[in-house]
Backbone and ligand atoms as CSV (ligand in chain L), in Angstrom:
chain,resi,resn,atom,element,x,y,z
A,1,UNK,N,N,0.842,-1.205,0.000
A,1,UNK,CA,C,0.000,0.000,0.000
A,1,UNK,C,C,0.874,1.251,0.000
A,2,UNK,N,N,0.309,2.329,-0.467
A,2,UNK,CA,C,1.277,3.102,-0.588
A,2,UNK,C,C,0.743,4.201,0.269
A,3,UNK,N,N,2.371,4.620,0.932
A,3,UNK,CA,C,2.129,5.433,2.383
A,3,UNK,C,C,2.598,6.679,1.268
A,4,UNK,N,N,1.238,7.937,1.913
A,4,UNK,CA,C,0.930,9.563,1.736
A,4,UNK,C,C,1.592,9.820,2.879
A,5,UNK,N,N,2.753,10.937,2.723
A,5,UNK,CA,C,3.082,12.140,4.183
A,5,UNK,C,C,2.285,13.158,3.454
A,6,UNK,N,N,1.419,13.939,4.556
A,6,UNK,CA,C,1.568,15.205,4.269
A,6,UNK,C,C,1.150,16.062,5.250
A,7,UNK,N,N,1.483,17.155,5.590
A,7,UNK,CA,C,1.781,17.719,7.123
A,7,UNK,C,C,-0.136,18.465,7.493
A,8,UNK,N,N,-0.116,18.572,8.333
A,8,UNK,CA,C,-1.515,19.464,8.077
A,8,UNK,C,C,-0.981,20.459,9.016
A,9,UNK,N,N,-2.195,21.566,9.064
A,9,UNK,CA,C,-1.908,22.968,9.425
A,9,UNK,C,C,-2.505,22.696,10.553
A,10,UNK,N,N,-1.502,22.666,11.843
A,10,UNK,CA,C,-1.905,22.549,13.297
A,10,UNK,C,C,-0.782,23.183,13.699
A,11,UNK,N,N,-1.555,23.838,14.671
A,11,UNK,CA,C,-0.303,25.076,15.160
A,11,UNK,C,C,-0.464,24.423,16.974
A,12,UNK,N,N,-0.854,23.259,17.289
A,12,UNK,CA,C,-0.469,22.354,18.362
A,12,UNK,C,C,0.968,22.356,19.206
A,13,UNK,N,N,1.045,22.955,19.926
A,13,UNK,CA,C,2.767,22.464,20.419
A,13,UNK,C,C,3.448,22.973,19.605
A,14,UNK,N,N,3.659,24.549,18.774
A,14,UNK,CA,C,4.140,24.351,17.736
A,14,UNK,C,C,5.190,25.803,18.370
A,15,UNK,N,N,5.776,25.972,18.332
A,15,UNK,CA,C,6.979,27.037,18.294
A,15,UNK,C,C,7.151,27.882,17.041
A,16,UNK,N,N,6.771,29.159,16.903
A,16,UNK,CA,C,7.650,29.650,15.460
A,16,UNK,C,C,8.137,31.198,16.183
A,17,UNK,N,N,9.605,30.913,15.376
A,17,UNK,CA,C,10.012,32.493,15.295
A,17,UNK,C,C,9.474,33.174,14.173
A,18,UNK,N,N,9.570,34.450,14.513
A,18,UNK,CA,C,9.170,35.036,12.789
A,18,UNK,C,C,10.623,36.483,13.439
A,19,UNK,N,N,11.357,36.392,12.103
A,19,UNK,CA,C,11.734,37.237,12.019
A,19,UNK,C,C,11.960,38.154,11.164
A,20,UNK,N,N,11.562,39.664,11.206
A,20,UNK,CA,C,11.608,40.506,10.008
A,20,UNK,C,C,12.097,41.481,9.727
A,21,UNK,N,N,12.328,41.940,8.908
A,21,UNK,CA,C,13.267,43.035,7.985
A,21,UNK,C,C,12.494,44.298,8.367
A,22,UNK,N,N,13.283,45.126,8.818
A,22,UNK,CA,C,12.462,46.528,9.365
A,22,UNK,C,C,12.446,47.645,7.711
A,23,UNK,N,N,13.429,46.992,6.696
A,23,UNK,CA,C,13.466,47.743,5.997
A,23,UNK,C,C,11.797,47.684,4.756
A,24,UNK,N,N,11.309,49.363,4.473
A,24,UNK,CA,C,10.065,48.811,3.658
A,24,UNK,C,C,9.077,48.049,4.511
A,25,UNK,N,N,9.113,48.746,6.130
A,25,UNK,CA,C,8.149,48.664,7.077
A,25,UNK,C,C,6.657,48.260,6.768
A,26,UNK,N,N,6.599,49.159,6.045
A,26,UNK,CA,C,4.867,49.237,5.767
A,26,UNK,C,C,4.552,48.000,5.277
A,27,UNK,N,N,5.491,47.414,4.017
A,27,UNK,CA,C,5.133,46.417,3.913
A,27,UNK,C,C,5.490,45.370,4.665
A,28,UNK,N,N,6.198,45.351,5.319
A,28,UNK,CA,C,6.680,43.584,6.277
A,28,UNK,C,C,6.142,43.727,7.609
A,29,UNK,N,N,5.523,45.352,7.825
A,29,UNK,CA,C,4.582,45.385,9.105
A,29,UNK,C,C,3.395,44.110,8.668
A,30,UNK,N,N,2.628,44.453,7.707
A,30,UNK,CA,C,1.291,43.851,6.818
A,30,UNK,C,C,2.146,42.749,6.783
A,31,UNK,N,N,2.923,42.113,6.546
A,31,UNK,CA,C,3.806,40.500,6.095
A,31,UNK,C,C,3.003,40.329,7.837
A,32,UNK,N,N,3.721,40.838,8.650
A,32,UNK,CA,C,3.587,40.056,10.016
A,32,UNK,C,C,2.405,40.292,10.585
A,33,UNK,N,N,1.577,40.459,10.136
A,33,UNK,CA,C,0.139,40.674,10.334
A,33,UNK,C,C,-0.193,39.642,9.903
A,34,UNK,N,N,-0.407,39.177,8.963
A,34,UNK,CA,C,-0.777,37.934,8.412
A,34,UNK,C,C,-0.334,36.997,9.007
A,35,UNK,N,N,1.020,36.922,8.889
A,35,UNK,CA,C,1.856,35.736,9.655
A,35,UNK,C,C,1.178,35.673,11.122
A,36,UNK,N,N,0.903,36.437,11.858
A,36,UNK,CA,C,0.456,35.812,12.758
A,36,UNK,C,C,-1.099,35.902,13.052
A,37,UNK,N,N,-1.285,36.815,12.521
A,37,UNK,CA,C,-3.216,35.746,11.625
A,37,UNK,C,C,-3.357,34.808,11.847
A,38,UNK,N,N,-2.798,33.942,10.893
A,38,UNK,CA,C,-2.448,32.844,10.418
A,38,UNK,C,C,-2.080,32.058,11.483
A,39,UNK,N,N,-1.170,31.526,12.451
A,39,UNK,CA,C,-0.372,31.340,13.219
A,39,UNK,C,C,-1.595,31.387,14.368
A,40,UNK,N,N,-2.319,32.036,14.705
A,40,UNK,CA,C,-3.745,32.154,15.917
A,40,UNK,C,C,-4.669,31.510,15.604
A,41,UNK,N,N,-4.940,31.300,14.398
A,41,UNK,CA,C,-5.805,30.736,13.764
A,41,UNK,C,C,-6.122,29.811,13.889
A,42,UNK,N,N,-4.845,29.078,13.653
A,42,UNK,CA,C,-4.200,27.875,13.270
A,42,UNK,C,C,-3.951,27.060,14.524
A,43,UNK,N,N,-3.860,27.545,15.761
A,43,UNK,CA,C,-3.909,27.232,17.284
A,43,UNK,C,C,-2.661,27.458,17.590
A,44,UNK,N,N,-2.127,28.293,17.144
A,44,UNK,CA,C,-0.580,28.576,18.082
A,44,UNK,C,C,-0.463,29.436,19.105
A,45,UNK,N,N,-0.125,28.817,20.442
A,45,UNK,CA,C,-0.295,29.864,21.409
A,45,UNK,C,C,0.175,31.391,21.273
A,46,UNK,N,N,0.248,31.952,22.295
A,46,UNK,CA,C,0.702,33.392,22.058
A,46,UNK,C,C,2.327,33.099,23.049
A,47,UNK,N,N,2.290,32.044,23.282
A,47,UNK,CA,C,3.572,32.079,24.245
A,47,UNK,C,C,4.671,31.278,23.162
A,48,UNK,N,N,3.992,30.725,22.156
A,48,UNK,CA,C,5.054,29.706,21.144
A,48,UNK,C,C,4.923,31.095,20.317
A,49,UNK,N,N,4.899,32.427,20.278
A,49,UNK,CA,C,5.632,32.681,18.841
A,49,UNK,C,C,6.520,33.867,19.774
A,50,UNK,N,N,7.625,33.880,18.548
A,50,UNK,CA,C,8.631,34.841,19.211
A,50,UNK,C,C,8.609,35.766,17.940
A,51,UNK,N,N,8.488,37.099,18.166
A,51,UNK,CA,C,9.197,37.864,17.037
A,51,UNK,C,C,10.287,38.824,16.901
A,52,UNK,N,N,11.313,38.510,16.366
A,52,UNK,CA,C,12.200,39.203,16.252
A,52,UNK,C,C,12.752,40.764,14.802
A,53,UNK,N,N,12.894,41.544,14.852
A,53,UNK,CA,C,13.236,42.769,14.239
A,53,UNK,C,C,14.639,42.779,13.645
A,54,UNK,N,N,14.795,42.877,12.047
A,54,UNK,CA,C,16.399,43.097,11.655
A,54,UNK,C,C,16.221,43.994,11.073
A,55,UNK,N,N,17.741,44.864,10.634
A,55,UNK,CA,C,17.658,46.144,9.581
A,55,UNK,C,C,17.208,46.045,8.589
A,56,UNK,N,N,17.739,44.892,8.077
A,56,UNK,CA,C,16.680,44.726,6.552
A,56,UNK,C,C,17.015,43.460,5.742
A,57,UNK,N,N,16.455,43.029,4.767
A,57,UNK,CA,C,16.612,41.311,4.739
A,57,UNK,C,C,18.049,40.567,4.005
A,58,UNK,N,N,18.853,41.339,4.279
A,58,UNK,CA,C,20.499,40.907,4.351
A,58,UNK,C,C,20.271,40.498,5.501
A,59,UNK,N,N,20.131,40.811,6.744
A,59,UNK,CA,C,20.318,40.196,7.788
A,59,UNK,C,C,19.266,39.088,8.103
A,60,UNK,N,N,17.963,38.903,7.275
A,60,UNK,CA,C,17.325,38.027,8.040
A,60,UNK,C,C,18.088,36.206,7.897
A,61,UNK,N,N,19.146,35.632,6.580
A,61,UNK,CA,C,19.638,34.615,7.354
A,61,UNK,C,C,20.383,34.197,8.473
A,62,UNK,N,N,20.785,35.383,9.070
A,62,UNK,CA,C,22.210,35.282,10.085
A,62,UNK,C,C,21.285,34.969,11.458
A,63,UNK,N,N,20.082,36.389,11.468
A,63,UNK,CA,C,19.492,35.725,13.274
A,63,UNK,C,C,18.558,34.535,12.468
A,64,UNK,N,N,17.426,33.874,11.517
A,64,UNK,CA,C,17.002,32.753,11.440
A,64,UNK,C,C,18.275,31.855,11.893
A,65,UNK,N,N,19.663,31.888,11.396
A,65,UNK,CA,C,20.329,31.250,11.885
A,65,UNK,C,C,20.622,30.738,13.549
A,66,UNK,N,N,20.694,32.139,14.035
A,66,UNK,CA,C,20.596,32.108,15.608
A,66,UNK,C,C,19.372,31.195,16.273
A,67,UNK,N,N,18.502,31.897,15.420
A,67,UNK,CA,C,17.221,31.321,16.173
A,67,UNK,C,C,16.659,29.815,16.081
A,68,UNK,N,N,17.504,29.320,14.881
A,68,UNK,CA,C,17.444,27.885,14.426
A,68,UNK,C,C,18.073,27.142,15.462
A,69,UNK,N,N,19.005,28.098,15.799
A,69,UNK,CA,C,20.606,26.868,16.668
A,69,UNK,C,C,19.825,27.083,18.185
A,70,UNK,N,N,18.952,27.769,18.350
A,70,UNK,CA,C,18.862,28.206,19.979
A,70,UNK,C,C,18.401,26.543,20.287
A,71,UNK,N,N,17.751,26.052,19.579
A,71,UNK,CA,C,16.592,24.728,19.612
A,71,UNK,C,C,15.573,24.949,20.529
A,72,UNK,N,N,14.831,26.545,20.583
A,72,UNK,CA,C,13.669,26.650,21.259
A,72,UNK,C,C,12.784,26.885,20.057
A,73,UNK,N,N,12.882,26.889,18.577
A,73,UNK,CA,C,11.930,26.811,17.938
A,73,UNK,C,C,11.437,25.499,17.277
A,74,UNK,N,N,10.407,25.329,16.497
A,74,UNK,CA,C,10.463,24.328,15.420
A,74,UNK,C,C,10.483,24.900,14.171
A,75,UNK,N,N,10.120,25.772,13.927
A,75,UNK,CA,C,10.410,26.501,12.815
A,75,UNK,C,C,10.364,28.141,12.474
A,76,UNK,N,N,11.314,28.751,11.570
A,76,UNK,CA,C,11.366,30.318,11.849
A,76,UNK,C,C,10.719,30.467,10.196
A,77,UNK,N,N,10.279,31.799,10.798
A,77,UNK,CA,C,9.670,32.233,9.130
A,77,UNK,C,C,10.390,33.797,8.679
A,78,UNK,N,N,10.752,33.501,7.611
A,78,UNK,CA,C,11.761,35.324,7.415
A,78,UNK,C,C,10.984,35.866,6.702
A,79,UNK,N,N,10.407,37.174,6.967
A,79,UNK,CA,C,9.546,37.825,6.236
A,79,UNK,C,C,10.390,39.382,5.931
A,80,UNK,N,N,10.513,39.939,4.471
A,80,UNK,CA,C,10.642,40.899,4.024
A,80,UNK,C,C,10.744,41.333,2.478
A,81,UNK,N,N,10.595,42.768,2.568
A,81,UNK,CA,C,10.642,43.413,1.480
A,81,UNK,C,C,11.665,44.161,0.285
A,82,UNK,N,N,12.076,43.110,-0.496
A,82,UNK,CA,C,12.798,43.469,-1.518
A,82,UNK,C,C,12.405,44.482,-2.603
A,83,UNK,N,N,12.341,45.680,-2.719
A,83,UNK,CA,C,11.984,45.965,-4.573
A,83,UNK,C,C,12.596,46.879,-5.159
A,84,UNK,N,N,12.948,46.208,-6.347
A,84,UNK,CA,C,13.948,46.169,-7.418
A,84,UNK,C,C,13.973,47.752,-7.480
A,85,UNK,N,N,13.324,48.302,-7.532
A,85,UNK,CA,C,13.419,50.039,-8.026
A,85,UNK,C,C,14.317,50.707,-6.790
A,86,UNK,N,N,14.481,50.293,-5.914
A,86,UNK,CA,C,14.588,51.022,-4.418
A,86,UNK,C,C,16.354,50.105,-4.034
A,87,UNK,N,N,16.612,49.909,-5.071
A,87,UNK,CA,C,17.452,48.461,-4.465
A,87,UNK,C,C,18.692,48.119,-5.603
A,88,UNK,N,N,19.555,48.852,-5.431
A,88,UNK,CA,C,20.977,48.652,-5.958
A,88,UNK,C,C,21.376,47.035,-5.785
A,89,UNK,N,N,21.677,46.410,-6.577
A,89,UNK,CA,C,22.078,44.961,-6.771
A,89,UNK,C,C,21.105,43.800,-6.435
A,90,UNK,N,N,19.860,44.379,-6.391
A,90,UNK,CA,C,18.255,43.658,-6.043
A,90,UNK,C,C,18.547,42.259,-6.217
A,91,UNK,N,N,19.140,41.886,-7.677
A,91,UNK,CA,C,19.134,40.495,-8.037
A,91,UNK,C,C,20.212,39.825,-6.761
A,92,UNK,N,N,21.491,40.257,-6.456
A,92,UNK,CA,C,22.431,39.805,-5.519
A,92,UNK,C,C,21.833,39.658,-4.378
A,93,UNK,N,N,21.200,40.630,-3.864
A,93,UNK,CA,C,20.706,40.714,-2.597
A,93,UNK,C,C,19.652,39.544,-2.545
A,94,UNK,N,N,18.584,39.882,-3.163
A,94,UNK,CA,C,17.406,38.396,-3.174
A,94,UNK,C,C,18.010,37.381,-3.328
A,95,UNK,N,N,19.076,37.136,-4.383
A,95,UNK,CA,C,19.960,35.511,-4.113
A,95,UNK,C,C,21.036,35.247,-3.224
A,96,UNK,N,N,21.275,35.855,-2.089
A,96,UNK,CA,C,21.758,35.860,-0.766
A,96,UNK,C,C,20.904,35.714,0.484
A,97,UNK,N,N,19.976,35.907,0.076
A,97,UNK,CA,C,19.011,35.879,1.246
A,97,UNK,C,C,18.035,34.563,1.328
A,98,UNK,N,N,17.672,34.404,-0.348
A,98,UNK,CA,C,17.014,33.031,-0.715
A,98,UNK,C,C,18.004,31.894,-0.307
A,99,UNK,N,N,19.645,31.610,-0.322
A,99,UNK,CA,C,20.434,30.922,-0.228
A,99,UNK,C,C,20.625,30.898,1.093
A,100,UNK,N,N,20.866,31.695,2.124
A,100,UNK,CA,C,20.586,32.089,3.258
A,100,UNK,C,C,19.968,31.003,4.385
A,101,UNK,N,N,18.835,31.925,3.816
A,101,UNK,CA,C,17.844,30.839,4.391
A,101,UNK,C,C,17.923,29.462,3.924
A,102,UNK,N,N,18.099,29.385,3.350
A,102,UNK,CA,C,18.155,27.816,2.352
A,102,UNK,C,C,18.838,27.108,3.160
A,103,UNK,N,N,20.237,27.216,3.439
A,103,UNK,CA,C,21.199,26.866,4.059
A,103,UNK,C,C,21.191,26.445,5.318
A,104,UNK,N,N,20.134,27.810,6.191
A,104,UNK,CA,C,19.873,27.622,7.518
A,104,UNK,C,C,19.212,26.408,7.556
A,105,UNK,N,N,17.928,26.067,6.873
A,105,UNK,CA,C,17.098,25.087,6.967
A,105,UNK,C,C,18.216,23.852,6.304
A,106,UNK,N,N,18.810,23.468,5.605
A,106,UNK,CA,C,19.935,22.414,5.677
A,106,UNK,C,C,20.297,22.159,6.744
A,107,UNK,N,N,21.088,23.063,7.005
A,107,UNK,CA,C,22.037,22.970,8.102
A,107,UNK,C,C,21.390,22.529,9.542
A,108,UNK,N,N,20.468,23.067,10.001
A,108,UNK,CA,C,20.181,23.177,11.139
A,108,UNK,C,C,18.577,21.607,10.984
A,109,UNK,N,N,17.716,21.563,10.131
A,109,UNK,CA,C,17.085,20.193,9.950
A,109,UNK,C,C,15.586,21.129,10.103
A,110,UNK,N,N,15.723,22.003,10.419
A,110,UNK,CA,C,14.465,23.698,11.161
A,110,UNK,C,C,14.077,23.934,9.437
A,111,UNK,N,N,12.453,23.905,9.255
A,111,UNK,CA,C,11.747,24.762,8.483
A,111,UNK,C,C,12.492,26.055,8.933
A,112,UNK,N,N,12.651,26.347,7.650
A,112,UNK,CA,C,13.418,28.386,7.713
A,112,UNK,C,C,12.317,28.558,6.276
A,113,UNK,N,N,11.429,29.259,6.211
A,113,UNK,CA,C,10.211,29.767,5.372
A,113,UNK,C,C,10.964,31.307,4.962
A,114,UNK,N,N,10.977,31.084,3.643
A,114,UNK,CA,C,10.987,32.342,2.380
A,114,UNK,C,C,10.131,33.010,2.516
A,115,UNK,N,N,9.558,34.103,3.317
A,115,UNK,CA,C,8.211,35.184,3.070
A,115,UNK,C,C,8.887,36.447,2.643
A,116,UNK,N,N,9.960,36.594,1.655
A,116,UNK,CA,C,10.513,37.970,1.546
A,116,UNK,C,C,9.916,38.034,0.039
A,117,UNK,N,N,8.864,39.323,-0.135
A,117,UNK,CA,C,8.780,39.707,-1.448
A,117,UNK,C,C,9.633,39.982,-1.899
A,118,UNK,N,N,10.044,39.914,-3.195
A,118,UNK,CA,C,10.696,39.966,-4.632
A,118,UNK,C,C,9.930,40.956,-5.180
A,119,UNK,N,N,9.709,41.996,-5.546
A,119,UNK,CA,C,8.633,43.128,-6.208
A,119,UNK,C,C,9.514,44.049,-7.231
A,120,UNK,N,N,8.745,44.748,-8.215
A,120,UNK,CA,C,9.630,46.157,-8.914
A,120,UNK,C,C,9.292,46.853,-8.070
A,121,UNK,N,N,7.911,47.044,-7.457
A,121,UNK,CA,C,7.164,48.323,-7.210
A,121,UNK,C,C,7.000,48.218,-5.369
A,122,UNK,N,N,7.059,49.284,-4.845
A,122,UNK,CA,C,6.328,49.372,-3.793
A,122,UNK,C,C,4.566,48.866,-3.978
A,123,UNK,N,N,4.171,49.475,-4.886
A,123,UNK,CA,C,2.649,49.031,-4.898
A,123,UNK,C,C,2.367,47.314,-5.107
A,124,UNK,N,N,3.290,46.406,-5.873
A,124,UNK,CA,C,3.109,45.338,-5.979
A,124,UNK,C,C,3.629,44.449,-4.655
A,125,UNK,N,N,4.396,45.386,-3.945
A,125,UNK,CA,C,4.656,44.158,-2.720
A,125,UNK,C,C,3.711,44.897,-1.808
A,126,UNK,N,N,2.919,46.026,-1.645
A,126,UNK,CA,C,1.388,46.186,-0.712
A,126,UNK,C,C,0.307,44.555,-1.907
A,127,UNK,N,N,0.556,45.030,-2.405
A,127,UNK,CA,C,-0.831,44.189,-2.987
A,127,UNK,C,C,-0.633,42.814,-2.855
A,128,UNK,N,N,0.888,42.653,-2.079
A,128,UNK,CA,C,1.198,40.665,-1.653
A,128,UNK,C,C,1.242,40.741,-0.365
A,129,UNK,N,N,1.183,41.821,0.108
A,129,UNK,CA,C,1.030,42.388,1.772
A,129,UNK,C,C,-0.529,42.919,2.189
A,130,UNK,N,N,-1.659,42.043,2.091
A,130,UNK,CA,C,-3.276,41.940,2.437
A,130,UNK,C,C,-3.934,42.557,1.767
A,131,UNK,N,N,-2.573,43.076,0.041
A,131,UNK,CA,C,-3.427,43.648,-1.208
A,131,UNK,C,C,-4.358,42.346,-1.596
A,132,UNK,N,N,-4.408,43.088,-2.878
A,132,UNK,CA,C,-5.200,41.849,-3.969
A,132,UNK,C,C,-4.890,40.496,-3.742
A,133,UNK,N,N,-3.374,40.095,-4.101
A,133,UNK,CA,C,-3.205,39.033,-4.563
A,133,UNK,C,C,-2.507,38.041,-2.920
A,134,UNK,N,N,-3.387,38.811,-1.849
A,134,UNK,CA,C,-3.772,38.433,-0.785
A,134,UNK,C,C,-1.992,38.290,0.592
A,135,UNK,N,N,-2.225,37.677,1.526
A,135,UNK,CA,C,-1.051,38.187,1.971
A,135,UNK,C,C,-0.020,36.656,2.538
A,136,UNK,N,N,1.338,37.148,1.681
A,136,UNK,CA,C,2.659,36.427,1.609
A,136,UNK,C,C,3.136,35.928,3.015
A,137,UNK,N,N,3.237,37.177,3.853
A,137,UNK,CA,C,3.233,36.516,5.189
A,137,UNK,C,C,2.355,35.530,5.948
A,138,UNK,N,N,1.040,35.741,5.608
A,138,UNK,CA,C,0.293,34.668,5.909
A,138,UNK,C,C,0.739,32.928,5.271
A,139,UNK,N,N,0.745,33.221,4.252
A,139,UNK,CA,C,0.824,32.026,3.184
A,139,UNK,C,C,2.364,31.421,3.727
A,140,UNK,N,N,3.623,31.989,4.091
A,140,UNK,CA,C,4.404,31.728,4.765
A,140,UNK,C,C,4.557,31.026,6.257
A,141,UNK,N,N,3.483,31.347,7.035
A,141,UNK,CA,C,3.408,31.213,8.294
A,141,UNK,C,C,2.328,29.473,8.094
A,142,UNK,N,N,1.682,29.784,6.935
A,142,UNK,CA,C,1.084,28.340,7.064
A,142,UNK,C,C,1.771,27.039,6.344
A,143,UNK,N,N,2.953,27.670,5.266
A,143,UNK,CA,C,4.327,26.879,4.753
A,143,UNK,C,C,4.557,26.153,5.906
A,144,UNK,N,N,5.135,27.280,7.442
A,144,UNK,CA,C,6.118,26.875,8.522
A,144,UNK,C,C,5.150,25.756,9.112
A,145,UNK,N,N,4.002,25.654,9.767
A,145,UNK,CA,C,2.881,24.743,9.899
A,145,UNK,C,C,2.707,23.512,9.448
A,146,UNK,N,N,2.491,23.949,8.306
A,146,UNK,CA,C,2.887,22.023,7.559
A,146,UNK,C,C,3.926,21.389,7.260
A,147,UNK,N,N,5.034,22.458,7.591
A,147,UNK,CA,C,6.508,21.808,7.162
A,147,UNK,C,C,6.485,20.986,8.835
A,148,UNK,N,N,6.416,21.721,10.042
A,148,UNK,CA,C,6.394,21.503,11.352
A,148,UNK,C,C,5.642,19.532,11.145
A,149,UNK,N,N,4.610,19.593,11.032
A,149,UNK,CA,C,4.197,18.653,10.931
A,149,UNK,C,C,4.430,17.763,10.266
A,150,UNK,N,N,4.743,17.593,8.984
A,150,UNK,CA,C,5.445,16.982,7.762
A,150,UNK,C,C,6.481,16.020,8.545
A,151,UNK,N,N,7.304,17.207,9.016
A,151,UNK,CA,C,8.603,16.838,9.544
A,151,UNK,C,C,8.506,15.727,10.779
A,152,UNK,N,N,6.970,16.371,11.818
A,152,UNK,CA,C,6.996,15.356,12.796
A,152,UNK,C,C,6.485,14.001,12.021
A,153,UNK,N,N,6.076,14.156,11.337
A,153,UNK,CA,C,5.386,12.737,10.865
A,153,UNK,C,C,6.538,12.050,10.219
A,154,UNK,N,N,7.762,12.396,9.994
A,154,UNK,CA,C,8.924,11.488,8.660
A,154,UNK,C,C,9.860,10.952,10.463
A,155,UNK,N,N,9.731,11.703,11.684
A,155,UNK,CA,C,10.189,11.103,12.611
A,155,UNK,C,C,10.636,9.720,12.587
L,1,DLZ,C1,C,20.232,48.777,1.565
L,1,DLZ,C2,C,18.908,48.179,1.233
L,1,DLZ,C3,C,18.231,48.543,0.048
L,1,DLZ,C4,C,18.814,49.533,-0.914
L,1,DLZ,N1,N,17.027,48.046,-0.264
L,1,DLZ,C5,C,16.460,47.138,0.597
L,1,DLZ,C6,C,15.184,46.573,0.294
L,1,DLZ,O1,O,14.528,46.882,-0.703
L,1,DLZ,N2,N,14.687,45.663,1.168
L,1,DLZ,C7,C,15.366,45.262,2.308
L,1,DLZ,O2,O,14.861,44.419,3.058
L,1,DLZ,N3,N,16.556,45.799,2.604
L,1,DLZ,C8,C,17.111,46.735,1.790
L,1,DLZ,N4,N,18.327,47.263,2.087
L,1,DLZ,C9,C,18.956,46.926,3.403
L,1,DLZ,C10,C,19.784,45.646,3.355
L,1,DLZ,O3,O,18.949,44.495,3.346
L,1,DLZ,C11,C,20.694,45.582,4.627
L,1,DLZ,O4,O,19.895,45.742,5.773
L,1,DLZ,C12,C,21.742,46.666,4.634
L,1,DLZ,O5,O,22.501,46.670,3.442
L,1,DLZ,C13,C,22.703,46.475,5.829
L,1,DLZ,O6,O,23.413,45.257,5.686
């Protein structure tokens, strides 16, 4: 018979950091709005989430890193705002940060969740921040959720 994993969205016992990029506030304020929407919703206490503040999302792999190694989370979510118009070497920067994180979650065995818009415009990363095309941080925070679970279930 053939065995299905697949994690479901239970925020049970669940630990998440969220940490975010102060840079392009407005929008990664709205990222962490969602994210923890999402995250209450979902049944995660108010005592399992931690949130932490960086200058801007160059730094968010270094503390996900920290916060991976502490082993008081199960999973961190990096939320911020990249856009290309506002942003000398945009492409370098987004593929340092995507790798980043990438790495952390290797390294450490920890869901590390991508919630950093990629945008040209200020207006297109509001409209992925509880615009139109609804909100990234949320959709991130419920990534970290089923990865959490996924993961307990391959135990
Ligand atoms: C310097 C900079 C620029 C120009 N643009 C952004 C951006 O669009 N989004 C973002 O999160 N951060 C930006 N930063 C700040 C860098 O990520 C970093 O915080 C600084 O270069 C300090 O290392």
């Amino acid at each position: 018979m053939v065995q299905v994993v697949e994690g479901q969205l239970s925020g049970r016992d669940v630990r998440v950091a969220l940490v975010v990029a102060r840079w392009n506030r407005l929008v990664t304020e709205s990222l962490l709005a969602g994210a923890l929407d999402a995250l209450r919703r979902h049944g995660v206490a108010e005592e399992g989430i931690t949130v932490v503040w960086c200058p801007g999302s160059f730094e968010l792999p270094l503390v996900a890193q920290k916060l991976a190694r502490s082993g008081s989370y199960d999973a961190i979510v990096a939320l911020g705002a990249l856009i290309r118009g506002e942003t000398p070497h945009f492409e370098y920067i987004a593929g340092q940060v995507a790798a980043g994180l990438g790495q952390v979650a290797l390294q450490t065995g920890l869901p590390c969740i991508f919630g950093v818009l990629t945008t040209e415009t200020l207006e297109q990363a509001l409209e992925r921040a509880g615009g139109k095309y609804g909100n990234k941080g949320a959709e991130a925070a419920l990534a970290a959720l089923e990865m959490v679970d996924a993961l307990r279930r391959l135990r």
